[in-house]
C-alpha positions as CSV (number, residue, x, y, z in Angstrom):
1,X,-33.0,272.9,84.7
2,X,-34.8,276.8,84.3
3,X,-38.5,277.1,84.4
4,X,-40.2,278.7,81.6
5,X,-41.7,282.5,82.0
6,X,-45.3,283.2,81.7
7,X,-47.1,286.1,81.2
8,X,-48.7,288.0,84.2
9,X,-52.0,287.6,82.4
10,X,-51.4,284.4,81.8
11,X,-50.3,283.5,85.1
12,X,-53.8,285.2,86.4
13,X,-55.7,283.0,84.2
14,X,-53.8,280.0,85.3
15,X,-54.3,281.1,88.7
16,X,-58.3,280.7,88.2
17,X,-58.0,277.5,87.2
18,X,-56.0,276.5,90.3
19,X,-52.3,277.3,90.3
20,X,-50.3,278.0,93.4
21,X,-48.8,281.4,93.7
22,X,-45.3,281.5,95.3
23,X,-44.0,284.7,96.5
24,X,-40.1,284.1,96.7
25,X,-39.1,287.5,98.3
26,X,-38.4,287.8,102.1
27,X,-41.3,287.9,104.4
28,X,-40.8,291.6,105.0
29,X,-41.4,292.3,101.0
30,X,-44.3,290.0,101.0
31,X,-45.5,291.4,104.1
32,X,-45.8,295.1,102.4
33,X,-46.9,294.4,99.2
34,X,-48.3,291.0,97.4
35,X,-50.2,289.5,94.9
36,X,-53.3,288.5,96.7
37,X,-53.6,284.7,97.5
38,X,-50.1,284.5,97.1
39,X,-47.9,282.1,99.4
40,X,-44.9,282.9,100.5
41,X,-41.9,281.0,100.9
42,X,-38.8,283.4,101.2
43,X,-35.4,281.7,99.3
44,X,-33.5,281.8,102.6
45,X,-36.4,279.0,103.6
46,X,-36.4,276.9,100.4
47,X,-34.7,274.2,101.6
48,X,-37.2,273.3,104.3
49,X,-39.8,273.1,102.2
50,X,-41.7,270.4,100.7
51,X,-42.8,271.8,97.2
52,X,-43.0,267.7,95.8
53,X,-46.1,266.9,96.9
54,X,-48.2,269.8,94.7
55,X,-49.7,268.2,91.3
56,X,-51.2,271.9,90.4
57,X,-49.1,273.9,88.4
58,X,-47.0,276.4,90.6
59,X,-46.2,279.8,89.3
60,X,-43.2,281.7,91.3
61,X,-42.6,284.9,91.5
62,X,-40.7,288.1,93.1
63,X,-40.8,291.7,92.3
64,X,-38.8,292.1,89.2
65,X,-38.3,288.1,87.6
66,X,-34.5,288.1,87.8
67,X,-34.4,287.0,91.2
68,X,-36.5,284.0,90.4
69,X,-34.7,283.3,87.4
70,X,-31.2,283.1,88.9
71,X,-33.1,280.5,91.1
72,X,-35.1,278.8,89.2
73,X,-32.5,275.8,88.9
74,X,-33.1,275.5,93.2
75,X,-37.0,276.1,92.6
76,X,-37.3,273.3,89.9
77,X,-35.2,271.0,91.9
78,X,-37.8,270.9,94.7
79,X,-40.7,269.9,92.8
80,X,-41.7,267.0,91.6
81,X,-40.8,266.5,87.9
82,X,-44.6,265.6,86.8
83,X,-45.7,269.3,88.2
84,X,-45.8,272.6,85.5
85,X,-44.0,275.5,87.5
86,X,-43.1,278.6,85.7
87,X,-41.6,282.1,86.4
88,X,-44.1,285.5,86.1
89,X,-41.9,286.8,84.0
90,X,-41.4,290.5,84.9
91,X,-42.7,289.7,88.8
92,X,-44.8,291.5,90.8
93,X,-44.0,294.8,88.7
94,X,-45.3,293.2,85.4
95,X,-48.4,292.0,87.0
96,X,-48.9,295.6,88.6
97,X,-47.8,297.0,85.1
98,X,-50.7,294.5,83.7
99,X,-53.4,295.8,85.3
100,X,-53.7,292.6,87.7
101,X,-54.8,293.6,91.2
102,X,-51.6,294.0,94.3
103,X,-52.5,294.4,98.1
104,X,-50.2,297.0,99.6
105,X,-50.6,297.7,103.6
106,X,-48.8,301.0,103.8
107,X,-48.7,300.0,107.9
108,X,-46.1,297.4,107.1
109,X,-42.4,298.8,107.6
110,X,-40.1,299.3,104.2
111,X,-38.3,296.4,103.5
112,X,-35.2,296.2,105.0
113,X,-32.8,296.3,102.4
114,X,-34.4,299.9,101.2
115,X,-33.8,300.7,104.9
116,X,-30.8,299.6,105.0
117,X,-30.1,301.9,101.3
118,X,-31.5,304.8,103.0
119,X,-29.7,304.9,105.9
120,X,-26.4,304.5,104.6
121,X,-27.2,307.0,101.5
122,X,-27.7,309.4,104.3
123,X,-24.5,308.8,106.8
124,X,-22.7,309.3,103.7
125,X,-24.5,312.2,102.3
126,X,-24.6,314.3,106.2
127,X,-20.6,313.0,106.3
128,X,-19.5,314.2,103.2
129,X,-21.0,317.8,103.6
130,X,-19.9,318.1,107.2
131,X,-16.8,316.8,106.0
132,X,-16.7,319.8,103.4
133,X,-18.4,322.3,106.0
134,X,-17.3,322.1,109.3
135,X,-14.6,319.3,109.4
136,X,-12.0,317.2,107.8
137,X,-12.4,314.6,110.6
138,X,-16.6,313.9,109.4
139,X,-15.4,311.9,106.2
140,X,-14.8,309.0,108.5
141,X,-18.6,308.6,108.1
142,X,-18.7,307.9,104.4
143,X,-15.4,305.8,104.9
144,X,-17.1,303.6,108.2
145,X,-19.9,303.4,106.0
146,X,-18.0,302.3,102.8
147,X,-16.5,299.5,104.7
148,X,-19.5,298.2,106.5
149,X,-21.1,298.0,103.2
150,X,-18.0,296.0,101.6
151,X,-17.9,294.1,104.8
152,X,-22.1,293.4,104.3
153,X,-21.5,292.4,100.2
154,X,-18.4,290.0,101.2
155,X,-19.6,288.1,104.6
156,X,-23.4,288.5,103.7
157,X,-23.4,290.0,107.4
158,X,-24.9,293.8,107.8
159,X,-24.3,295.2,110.7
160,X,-26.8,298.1,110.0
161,X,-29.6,295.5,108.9
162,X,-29.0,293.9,112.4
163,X,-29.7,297.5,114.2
164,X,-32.5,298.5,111.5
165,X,-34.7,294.7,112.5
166,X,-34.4,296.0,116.6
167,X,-36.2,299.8,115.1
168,X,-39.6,300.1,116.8
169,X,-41.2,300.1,113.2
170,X,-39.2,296.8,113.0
171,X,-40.1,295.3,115.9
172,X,-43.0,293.5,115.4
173,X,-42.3,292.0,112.0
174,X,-38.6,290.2,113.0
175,X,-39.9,289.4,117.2
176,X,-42.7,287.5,115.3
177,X,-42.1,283.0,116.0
178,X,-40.5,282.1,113.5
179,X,-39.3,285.3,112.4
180,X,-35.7,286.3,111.6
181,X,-34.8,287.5,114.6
């Protein structure tokens, strides 16, 4: 079963009359930049929760819609068939395109997967120009980092997102209880 899409404006209007906001994205996303009032319960956590009980409609979101569209079949399967639920269509950028107000605390850390792009952008970017400048033997870089990255996309195990969480600007968001750690 999908859930239906509803406008950001919509959505807000619903929202006045009650809804429940769901922010579907990891907690470091959510932690950076929201929807006020939103709640967030992460994917990777969707199957402890207990979504049956809410009788208000329940509006889910992420930052663009397609991840909560591929899992809206999961989302509508922990609800109780009586409750509305829908999907903001666009996410978080629709409702920032909209005009709708977003908290951002620029004191939060970049969420790790834009970390984790960064840093291996750049091992392969120094690598390959050391590799053309001052030695053959620097391409390794690229090619370590080429194969960590296949290794990340087919065991859903990054070895770089491990170090990144351990950063000092990481620190305090994934040492948190009940924080991936």
């Amino acid at each position: 079963m999908s859930l239906p899409t509803i406008t950001p404006t919509d959505a807000g209007r619903l929202l006045d009359k009650g809804a429940t906001l769901i922010d579907i994205r990891e907690a470091d996303e959510h932690a950076r930049e929201k929807i006020p009032g939103a709640r967030n319960l992460p994917l990777s956590k969707l199957d402890d929760a207990d979504l049956a009980a809410h009788h208000k409609p329940i509006i889910f979101h992420c930052k663009s819609g397609a991840r909560t569209q591929a899992n809206a079949p999961r989302l509508a399967v922990k609800l109780d068939p009586a409750c509305e639920a829908f999907v903001v269509d666009g996410g978080l950028d629709a409702w920032r395109k909209a005009g709708l107000p977003v908290a951002t605390d620029r004191r939060q850390p970049i969420e790790l997967q834009r970390q984790v792009q960064m840093g291996a952008g750049s091992l392969v970017f120094v690598g390959t120009l050391l590799g053309l400048l001052v030695s053959p033997w620097f391409f390794a870089v690229p090619a370590f980092v080429g194969a960590g990255l296949i290794t990340a996309g087919l065991t859903g195990f990054c070895g770089m997102a491990r170090m990144l969480m351990r950063a000092p600007w990481n620190r305090q968001l994934y040492s948190a209880p009940g924080r991936a750690a």
